[in-house]
Each structure stands twice: as structure tokens, then as C-alpha cells.
TORLUMZA-302785 format. One line per field, with one value per residue (C-alpha): residue number from 0; x, y, z. Coordinates in Angstrom, 3 decimals. Example, Ala and Ser with C-alpha at 12.3 -4.5 7.8 and 13.67 -1.06 7.14 Angstrom:
BEGIN
seq: (0, 1)
c1: (12.300, 13.670)
c2: (-4.500, -1.060)
c3: (7.800, 7.140)
//
This chain:
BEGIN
seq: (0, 1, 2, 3, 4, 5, 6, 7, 8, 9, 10, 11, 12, 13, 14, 15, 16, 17, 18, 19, 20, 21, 22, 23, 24, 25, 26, 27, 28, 29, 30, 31, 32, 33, 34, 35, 36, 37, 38, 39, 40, 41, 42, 43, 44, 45, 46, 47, 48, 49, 50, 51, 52, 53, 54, 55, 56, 57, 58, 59, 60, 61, 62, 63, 64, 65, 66, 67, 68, 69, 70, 71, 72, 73, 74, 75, 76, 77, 78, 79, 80, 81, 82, 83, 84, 85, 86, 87, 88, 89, 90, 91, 92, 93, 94, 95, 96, 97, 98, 99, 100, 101, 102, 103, 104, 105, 106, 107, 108, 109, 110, 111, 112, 113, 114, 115, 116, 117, 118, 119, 120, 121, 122, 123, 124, 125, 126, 127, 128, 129, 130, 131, 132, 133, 134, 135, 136, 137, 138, 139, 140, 141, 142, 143, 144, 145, 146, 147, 148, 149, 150, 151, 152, 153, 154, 155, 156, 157, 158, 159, 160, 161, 162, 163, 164, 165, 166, 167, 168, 169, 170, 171, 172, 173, 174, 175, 176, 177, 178, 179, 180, 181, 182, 183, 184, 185, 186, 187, 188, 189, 190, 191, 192, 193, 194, 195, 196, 197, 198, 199, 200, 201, 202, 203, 204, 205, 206, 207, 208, 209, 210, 211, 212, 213, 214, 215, 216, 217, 218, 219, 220, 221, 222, 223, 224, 225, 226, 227, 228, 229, 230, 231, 232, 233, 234, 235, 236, 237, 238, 239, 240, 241, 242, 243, 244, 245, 246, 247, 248, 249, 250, 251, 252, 253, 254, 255, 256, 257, 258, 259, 260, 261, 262, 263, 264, 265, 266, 267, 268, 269, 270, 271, 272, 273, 274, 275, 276, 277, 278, 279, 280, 281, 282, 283, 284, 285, 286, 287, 288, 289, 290, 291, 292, 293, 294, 295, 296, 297, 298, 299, 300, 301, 302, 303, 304, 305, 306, 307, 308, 309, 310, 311, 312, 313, 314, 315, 316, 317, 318, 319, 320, 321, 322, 323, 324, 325, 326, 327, 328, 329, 330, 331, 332, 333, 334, 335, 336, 337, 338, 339, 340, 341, 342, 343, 344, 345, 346, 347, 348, 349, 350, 351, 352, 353, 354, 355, 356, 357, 358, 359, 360, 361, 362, 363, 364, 365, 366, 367, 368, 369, 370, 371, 372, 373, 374, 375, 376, 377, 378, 379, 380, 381, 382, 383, 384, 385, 386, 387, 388, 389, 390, 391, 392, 393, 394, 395, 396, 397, 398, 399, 400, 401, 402, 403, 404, 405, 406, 407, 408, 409, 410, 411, 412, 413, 414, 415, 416, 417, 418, 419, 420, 421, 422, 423, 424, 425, 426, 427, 428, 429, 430, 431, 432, 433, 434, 435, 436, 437, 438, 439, 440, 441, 442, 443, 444, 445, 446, 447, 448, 449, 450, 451, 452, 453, 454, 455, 456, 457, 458, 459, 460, 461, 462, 463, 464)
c1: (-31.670, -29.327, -28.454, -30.583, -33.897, -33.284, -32.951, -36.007, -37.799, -36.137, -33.436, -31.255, -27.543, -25.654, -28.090, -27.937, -25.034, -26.547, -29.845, -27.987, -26.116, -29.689, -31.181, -28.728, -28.328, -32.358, -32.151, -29.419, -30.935, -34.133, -36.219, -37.590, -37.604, -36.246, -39.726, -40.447, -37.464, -39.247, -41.774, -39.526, -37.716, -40.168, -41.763, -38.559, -38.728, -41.796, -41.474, -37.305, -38.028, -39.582, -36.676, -33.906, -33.691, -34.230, -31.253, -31.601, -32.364, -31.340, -28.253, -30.386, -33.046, -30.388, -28.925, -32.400, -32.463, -29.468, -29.954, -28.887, -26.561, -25.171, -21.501, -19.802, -18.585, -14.840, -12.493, -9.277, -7.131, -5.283, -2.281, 0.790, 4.930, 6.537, 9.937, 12.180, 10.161, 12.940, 13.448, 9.358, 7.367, 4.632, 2.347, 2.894, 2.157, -0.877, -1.907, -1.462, -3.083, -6.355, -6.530, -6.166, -9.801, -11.656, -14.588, -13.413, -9.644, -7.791, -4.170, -1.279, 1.954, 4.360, 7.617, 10.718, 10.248, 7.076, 5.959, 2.565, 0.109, -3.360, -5.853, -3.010, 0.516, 3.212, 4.651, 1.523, 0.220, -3.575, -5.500, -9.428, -12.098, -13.753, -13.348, -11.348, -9.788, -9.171, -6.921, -5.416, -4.331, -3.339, -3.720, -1.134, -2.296, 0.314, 3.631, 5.680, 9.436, 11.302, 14.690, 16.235, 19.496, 21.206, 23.800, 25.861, 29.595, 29.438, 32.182, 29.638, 28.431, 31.927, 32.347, 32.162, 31.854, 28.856, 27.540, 25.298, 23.676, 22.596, 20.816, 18.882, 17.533, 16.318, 15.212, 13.202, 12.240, 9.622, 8.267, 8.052, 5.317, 2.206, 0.810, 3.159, 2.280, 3.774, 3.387, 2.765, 0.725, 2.366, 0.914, 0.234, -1.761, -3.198, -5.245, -7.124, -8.306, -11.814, -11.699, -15.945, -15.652, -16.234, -17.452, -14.288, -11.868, -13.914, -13.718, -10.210, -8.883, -7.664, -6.039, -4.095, -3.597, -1.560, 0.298, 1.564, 4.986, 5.241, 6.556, 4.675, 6.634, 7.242, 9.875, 9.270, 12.633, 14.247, 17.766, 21.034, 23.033, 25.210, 24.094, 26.353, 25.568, 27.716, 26.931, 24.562, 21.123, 18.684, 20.378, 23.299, 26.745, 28.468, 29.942, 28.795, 25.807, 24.303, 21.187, 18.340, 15.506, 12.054, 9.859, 5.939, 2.548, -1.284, -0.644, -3.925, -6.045, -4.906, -5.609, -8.819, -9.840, -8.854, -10.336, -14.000, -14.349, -12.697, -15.379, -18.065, -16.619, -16.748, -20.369, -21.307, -19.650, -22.108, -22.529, -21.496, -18.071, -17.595, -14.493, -12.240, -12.937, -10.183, -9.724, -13.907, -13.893, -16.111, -17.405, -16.920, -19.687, -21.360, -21.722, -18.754, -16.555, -16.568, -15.775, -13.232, -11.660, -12.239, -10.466, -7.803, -6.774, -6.655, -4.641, -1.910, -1.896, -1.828, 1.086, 3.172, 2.299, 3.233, 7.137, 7.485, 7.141, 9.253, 11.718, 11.392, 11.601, 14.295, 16.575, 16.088, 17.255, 20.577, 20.403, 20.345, 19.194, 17.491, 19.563, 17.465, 14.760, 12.868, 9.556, 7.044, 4.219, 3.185, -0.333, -2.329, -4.510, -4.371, -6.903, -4.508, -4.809, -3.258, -3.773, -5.989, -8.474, -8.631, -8.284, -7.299, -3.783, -3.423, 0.136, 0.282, 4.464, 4.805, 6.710, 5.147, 7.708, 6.221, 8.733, 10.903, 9.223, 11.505, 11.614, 13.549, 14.080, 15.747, 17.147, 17.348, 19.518, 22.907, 22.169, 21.265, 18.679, 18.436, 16.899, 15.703, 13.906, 10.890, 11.591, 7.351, 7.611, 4.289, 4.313, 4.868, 2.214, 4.576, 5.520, 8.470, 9.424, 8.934, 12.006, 14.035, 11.043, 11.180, 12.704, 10.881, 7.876, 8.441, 7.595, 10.892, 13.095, 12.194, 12.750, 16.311, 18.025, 18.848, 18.589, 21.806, 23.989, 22.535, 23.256, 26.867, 27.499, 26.996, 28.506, 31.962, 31.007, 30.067, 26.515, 24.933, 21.662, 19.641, 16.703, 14.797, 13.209, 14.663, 12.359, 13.770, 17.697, 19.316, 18.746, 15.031, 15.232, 16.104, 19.449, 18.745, 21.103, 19.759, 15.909, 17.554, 19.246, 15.780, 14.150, 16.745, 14.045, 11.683, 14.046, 17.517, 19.664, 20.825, 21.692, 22.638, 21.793, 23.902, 23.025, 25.097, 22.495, 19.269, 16.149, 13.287, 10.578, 11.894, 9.130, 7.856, 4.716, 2.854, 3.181, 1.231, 1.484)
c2: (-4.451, -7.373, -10.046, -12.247, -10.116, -9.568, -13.559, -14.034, -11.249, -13.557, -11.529, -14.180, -14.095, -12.568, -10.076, -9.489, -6.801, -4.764, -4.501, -3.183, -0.356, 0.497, 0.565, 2.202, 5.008, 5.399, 6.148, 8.300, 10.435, 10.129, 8.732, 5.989, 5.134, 2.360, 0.590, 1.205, -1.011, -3.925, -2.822, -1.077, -3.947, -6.490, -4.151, -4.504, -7.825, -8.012, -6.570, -5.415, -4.424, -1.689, -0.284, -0.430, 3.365, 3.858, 5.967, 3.925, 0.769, 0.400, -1.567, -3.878, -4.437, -5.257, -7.731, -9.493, -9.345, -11.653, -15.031, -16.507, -18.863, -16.935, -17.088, -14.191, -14.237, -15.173, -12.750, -12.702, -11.020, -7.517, -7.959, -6.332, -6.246, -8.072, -6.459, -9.083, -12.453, -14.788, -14.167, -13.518, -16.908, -18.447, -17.918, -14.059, -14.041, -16.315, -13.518, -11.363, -13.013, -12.834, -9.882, -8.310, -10.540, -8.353, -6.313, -3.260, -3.687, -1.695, -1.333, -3.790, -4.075, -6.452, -4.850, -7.016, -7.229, -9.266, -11.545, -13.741, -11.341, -11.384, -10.820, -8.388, -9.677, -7.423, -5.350, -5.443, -2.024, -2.509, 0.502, -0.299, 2.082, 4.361, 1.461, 1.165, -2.170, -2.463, -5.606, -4.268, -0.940, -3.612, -3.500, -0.865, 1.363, 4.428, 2.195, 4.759, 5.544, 8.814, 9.773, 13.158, 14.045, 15.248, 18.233, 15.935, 14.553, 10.820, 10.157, 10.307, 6.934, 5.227, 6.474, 4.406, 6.989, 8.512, 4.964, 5.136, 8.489, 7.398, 4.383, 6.055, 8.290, 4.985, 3.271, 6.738, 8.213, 5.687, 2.726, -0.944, -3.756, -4.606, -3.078, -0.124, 3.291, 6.563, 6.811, 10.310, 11.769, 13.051, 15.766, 17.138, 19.040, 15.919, 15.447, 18.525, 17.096, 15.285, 12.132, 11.875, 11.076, 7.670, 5.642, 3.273, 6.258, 8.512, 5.485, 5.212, 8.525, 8.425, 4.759, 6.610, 9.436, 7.060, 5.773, 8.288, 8.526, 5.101, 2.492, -0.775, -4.236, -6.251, -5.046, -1.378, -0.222, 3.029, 3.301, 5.647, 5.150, 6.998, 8.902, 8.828, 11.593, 11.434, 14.724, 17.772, 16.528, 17.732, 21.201, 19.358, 19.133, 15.357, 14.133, 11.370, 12.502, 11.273, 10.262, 8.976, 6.705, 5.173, 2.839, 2.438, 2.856, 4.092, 1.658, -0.065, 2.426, 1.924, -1.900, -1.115, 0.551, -2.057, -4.868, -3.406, -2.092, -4.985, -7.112, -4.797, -4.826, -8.603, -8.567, -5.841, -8.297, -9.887, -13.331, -14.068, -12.870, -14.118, -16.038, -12.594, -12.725, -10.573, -8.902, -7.429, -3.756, -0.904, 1.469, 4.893, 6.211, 4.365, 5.465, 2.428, 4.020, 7.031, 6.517, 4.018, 6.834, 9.411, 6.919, 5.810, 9.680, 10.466, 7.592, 8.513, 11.724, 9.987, 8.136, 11.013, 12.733, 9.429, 9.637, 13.671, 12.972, 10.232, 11.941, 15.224, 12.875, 11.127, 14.411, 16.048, 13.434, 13.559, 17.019, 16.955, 19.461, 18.302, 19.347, 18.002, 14.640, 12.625, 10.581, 8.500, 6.062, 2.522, 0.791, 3.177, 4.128, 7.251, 8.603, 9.362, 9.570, 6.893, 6.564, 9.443, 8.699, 8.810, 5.447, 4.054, 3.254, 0.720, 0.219, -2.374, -2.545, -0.268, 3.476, 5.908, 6.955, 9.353, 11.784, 13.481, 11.799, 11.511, 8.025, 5.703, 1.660, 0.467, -3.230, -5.018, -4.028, -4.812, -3.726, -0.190, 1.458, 3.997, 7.504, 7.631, 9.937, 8.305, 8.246, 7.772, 4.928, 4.444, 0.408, -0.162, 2.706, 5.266, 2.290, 0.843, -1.456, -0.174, -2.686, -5.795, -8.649, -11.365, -14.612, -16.545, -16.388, -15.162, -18.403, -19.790, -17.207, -17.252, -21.619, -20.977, -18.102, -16.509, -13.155, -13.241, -15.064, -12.825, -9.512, -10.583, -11.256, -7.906, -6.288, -7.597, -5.468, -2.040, -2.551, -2.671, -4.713, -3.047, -5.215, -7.445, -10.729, -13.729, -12.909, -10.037, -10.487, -9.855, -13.521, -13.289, -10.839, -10.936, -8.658, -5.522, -4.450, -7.387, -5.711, -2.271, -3.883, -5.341, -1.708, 0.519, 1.974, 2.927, 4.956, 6.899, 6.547, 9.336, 8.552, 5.288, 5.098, 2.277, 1.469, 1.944, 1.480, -0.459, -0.582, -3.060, -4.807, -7.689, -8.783, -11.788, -9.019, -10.299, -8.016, -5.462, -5.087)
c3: (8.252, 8.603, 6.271, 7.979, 7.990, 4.173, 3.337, 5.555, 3.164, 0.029, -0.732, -2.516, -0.808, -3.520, -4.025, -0.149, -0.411, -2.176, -0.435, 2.863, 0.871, -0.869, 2.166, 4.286, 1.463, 1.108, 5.225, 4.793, 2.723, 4.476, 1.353, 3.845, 7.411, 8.969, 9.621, 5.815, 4.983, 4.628, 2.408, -0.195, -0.191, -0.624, -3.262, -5.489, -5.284, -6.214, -9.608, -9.845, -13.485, -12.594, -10.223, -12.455, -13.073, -9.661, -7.562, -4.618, -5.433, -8.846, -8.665, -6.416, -8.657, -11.468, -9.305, -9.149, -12.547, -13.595, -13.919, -10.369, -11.958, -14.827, -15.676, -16.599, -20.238, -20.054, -21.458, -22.644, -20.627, -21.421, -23.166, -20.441, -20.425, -17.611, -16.057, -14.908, -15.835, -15.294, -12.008, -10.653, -9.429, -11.951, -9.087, -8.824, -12.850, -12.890, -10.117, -12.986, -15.430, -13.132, -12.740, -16.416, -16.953, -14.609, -16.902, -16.186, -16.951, -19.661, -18.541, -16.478, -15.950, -13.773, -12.077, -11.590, -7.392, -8.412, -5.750, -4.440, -3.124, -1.991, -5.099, -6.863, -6.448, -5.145, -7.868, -9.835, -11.614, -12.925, -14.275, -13.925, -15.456, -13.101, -10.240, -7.254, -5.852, -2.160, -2.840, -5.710, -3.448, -0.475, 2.994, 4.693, 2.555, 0.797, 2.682, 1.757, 2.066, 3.001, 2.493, 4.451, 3.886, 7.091, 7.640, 9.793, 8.779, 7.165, 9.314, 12.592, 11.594, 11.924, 15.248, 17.829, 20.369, 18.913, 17.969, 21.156, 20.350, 16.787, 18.848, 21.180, 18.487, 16.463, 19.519, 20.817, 17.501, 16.507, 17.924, 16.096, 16.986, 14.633, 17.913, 18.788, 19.687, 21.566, 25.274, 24.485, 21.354, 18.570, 16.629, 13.506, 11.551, 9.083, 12.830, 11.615, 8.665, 8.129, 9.716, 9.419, 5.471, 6.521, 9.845, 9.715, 9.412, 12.180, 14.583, 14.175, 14.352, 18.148, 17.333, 13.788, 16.639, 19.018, 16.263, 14.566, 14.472, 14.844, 12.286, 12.760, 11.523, 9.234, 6.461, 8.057, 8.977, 9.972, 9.386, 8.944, 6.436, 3.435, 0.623, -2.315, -5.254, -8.318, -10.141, -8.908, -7.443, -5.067, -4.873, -3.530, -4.782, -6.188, -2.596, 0.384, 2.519, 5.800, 5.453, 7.185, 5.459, 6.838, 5.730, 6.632, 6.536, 7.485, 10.105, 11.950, 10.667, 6.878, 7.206, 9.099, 6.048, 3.316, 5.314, 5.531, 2.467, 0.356, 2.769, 0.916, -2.263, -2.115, -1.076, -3.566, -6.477, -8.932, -8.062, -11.710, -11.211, -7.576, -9.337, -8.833, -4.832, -3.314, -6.668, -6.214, -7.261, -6.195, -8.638, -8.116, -8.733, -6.157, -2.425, -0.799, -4.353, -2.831, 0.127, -0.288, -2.236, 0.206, 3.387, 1.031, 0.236, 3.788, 4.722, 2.385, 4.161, 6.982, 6.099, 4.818, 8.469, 10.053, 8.230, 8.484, 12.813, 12.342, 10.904, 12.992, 15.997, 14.957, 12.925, 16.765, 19.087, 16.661, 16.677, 13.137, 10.084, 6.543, 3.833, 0.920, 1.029, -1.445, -0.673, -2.149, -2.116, -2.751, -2.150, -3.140, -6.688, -8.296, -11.164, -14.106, -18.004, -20.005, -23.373, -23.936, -21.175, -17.150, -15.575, -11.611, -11.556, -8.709, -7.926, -5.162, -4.469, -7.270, -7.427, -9.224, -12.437, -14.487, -16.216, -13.641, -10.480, -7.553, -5.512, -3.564, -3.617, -1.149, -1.330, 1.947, 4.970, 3.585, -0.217, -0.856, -1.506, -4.969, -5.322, -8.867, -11.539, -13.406, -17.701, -17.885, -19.353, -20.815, -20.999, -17.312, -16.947, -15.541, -12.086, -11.008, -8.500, -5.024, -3.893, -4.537, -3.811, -1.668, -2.939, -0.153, 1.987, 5.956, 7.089, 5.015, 5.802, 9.582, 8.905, 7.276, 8.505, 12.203, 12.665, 15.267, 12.956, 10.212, 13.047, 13.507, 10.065, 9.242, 11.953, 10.230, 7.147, 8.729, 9.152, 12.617, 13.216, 16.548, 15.990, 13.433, 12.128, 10.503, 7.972, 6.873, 6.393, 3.217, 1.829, 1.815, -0.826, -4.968, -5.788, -6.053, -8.495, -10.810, -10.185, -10.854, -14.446, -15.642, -15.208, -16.817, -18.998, -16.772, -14.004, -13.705, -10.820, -9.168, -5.512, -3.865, -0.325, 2.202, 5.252, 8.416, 11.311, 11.008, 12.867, 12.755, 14.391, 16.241, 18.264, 16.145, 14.832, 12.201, 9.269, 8.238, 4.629)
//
């Protein structure tokens, strides 16, 4: 049944939702037939009291039941640290603000990258009880960065000889362009997993097929560059390291995901708190909880696959080894316990930093990039940043700055530009090394990563994340 049947049948609108998951489940499970649709419906609205127990139609008949023009009762919302406040954009905050009124809200936290978002802003962390998001996870879902430390001499990178060799690997190990894919498959095994654990991710699988491997655009980058290590790390003596680091997503599929089911969490959302719009949650105990959950899991899989062929691409057209690599993910939710009970940790643009945990932020592509070790910080919920932020919106940065200017620039001061947007030089972005001061208690630095040779999408691709 569509949404027009139901509203002929006097399904109000907001209620409308609802009745297409009910009735969808009831046929999945073969309580009732298609023809019978109709009826069952029309028999709950008849009298939705007496459904409210019901499995099937339960959350239905509950949505009959509130008062079509009720207001949810305003709340105050959670009380949360911000990292870095001086230097993050009232709008980014009042983004924050939002969302720590949802109802089912009991932790937040604000890293110092903090920027404008949709629904969450980037940088936010927001733990929700037993309820999932989409916005709040974002829409390249589990962007994710990779570091590998390489078995080849630093001094490689400085010479020019070898210059075009290091070039052909970036330009044939991956492919940029909101758009891109390989001319040939990759593969690996996460191909073998269960792409059926939801319609959106099964119809999708031979699109997340052709672009694996692939890195998409954006602020996705693949780049060289040199690791420095001060004392013993990573089973690797104090010294300078080449190093090769990646940044990306699920790619189409991932935002294929987060667009239909933050459609249907929107539509699922109680009229009476249609205020939160993009920040509309989906419970997971409910059928669209679970398998948001389930597409979102597999999508971070997904995106680790889509680095480890980038990097075995890339590492073999150098004819390099991996010495020693650290990874981890953004925009994504994971169920953890804070505070004596298990909540969803959202981290939109957030690294996870519990005690020990390994990540990398990078800063921009002439500021580096830091391998750190989480403290567990317990205020900031166990996050950090997942970068430096933007200072300005794409649209700015593509008004103000050229990239060619920008590329030549940089050349001068040992870093080489192969391709990328206005949008996404250095000025665009907050110092790192400020963000890095404003979260001293939440990670240690062990590695400092530079960058040497730089890859990015510079097609004019809208971004993905």
C-alpha cells in the first residue's frame, strides 16, 4: 500500500509512516495478505485502542492515539563539554544544542574540528538510548583513514627521478570522482559477506563492487608522505618512515544507505517531534532499527575493504612492503557502556579514543596529520576530533582561493599537488596544531605524519560526506 491508498483509507499523514512499515512487516511475516491490507488497516482505525499491544500494528495504533496536534514537552537539553569553543561557529553549537533535546538523549560532546552539519554538526558525539540516528552517523558512512608504513627509504620521496613512479601509483591505485570506479573489479573477501540484510544494501552490492578500491571526492585524499616516530611505537624503532595514508568512505552505497533510511526515520518520527527533522531516530528494536544497524555494520566493513585494496593497489605499483599501519573510523555509531549502562555512541567527524585506541588526524595537505593513543576520556565520551575542521564552507573556499596558485605554492615547500579542489587547500581548514592543543586530554601523540605527494579529486565532484 502506498501513501496515497492509506490517506484515501484516513490514515492521517504523520501517522502514514508507520502504517507502510506495519503493513509491510505483517506481509513479511505472512500474518496478512496483501488484499487484507485494507481491512486490518481500516480496523485499527477504527478502534486503535484496542491494537496498542499489538506486534504489528502497535506502534501504529499509538500513533493514532496522540493528539494530532500535540507538542512534545520541551526539555532541557543534556548538559555536555565543548573542546575548542573559541574557535567552533555558533551555528555548529546551536546544532548541538538541538540535538542534546531529543527524548532519548543521555550523553554529548563537541570536538574542537566542530563545524555546520546536517542535523548533527561535524565533530559532534551524541549517545542516544537504544536508538540509532542516520544523520547523526552522516552520510559516507565509517569515512575512515589508514595509515601503512612502508619499507622504502624516506629519501625516495625527494627524488626527482623516482618522482614519476610514486605518481603513477597514486594516479592507478585508486580512482577519484563522486562517480569513479575501476575499469576492472577489485576483489575481496567483504564481497562474500551478506549483502541481503537489507533491500538498499542487496541492490547495491555490484555498484559497492565497482567501487571498491576507489576513493570518491571531496576531502578524500591519498597521499605519501613522512612518518616521524620519536620513541618506540608500532614495533618500530624512534626514526623517519615512509608512509602512505588514505582517506574515504562506503562510497555510493554508504550514502545510498543513510539517505533511505534517514527518509524513513523522518517518516517514522512522531508528528509531535517533527521539530528534530534530520536529527529523526529509529529505535532499535523496531524492524528499519535493525536494519539500519545491520547496513551501517556492513558498510564499515565495506569501507575498511575499500582502504586495505587501496592500499594493496597502491603499496604494489611502488613495489612497496607494510612495515606497521594504524586505521580508524568516523561516521558511524557504536553500542558502548558509558556510565554504567549501554548507549549508541554516534560520532559524526569524531575518532574513537578510548584508552589505548590507535588513530590518525590528519590536518590538511600542507599540515600533518597525527597518529595518536586515546586517554578514554570519559567527558568527550571516549571521541576526538577526526581532523582540523573547516574554517569556511566549499562554496567560499572554491570563491577565494585557486587551487594552481595554491599547487605552486606548495611545490616551493616540498609538497607536490597532482590534483584537487579550491575547496580543499590548506586555508579552508582551522590549524591543526591549535585543534591538537585544545584536546591534549583526550589523546597522546605518537607519530606525526607530513605530506610529500598528494592526491585528490579534482573534477569539480560534489562531495560525498
Amino acid at each position: 500500500m502506498n501513501k496515497k491508498q492509506l490517506m484515501k483509507l484516513g490514515v492521517p499523514e504523520h501517522c502514514v509512516g508507520i502504517a507502510i512499515q506495519a503493513v509491510q512487516q505483517a506481509a513479511m511475516t505472512g500474518a496478512i495478505k496483501g488484499k487484507h491490507g485494507p481491512k486490518q488497516i481500516a480496523e485499527v482505525l477504527a478502534a486503535p485502542a484496542t491494537f496498542t499491544e499489538d506486534a504489528l500494528f502497535g506502534a501504529f495504533a499509538k500513533a493514532l492515539l496522540d493528539p494530532e496536534n500535540e507538542e512534545a514537552p520541551t526539555r532541557e537539553p543534556l548538559a555536555y563539554r565543548i573542546w575548542g569553543r573559541d574557535g567552533i561557529d555558533v551555528n555548529a553549537i546551536q546544532q548541538m544544542e538541538d540535538a542534546c533535546c531529543l527524548p532519548n538523549a543521555v550523553g554529548a560532546a563537541l570536538m574542537p574540528d566542530a563545524h555546520l552539519g546536517y542535523g548533527l554538526p561535524i565533530g559532534g558525539v551524541l549517545a542516544l538510548d537504544n536508538a540509532v540516528c542516520p544523520y547523526a552517523v552522516g552520510v559516507d558512512i565509517a569515512c575512515r583513514m589508514k595509515l601503512s608504513i612502508l619499507d622504502l627509504p624516506v629519501t625516495a620521496l625527494e627524488d626527482d627521478k623516482r618522482f614519476p613512479d610514486f605518481e603513477k601509483a597514486l594516479e592507478h591505485g585508486t580512482v577519484f570522482g563522486s562517480g569513479g570506479a575501476h575499469s576492472r573489479k577489485q576483489l575481496h573477501p567483504v564481497l562474500d559477506q551478506d549483502w541481503t540484510v537489507t533491500r538498499i544494501t542487496r541492490e547495491n552490492k555490484d555498484r559497492a563492487w565497482k567501487q571498491l578500491g576507489t576513493s570518491g571526492s571531496g576531502n578524500h585524499f591519498v597521499e605519501f608522505g613522512v612518518v616521524t616516530i620519536d620513541r618506540p611505537e608500532l614495533g618500530l624503532s624512534p626514526g623517519k618512515y615512509m608512509a602512505l595514508l588514505s582517506h574515504s568512505g562506503s562510497r555510493g552505497t554508504g550514502h545510498a544507505v543513510c539517505e533511505t533510511y534517514s527518509v524513513l526515520a523522518r517518516d517514522l518520527l512522531p508528528r509531535k517531534y517533527a521539530k528534530f527533522g534530520r536529527l529523526a531516530w529509529l529505535d532499535l528494536e523496531t524492524q528499519a532499527g535493525q536494519e539500519y544497524w545491520a547496513a551501517m555494520n556492513l558498510m564499515g566493513d565495506y569501507a575498511a575493504a575499500n582502504h586495505d585494496v587501496i592500499h594493496r593497489n597502491v603499496s604494489h605499483l611502488i613495489g612497496a612492503e607494510v612495515l606497521a599501519g594504524v586505521e580508524n573510523h568516523h561516521n558511524f555509531a557504536w553500542k558502548e557502556t558509558h556510565n554504567g549502562r549501554e548507549v549508541v555512541v554516534h560520532r559524526k567527524g569524531a575518532t574513537p579514543a578510548g584508552a589505548g585506541v590507535l588513530g590518525v588526524i590528519p590536518g590538511s595537505m600542507a599540515s600533518p596529520a597525527f597518529i595518536v593513543r586515546g586517554t578514554g576520556n570519559r567527558d568527550s565520551l571516549e571521541s576526538a576530533s577526526h581532523g582540523a575542521g573547516r574554517l569556511m564552507s566549499r562554496t567560499q573556499g572554491r570563491e577565494k582561493f585557486r587551487i594552481k596558485a595554491v599547487a605552486s605554492d606548495l611545490f616551493k615547500k616540498g609538497v607536490r599537488i597532482l590534483s584537487a579542489g579550491s575547496d580543499e587547500v590548506p586555508g579552508v581548514y582551522k590549524d591543526i596544531h591549535e585543534v591538537m592543543q585544545h584536546q591534549f586530554d583526550l589523546v597522546d601523540t605518537i607519530g606525526r605524519f607530513d605530506p610529500r605527494i598528494v592526491k585528490m579529486c579534482g573534477d569539480g565532484s560534489k562531495a560525498e560526506d
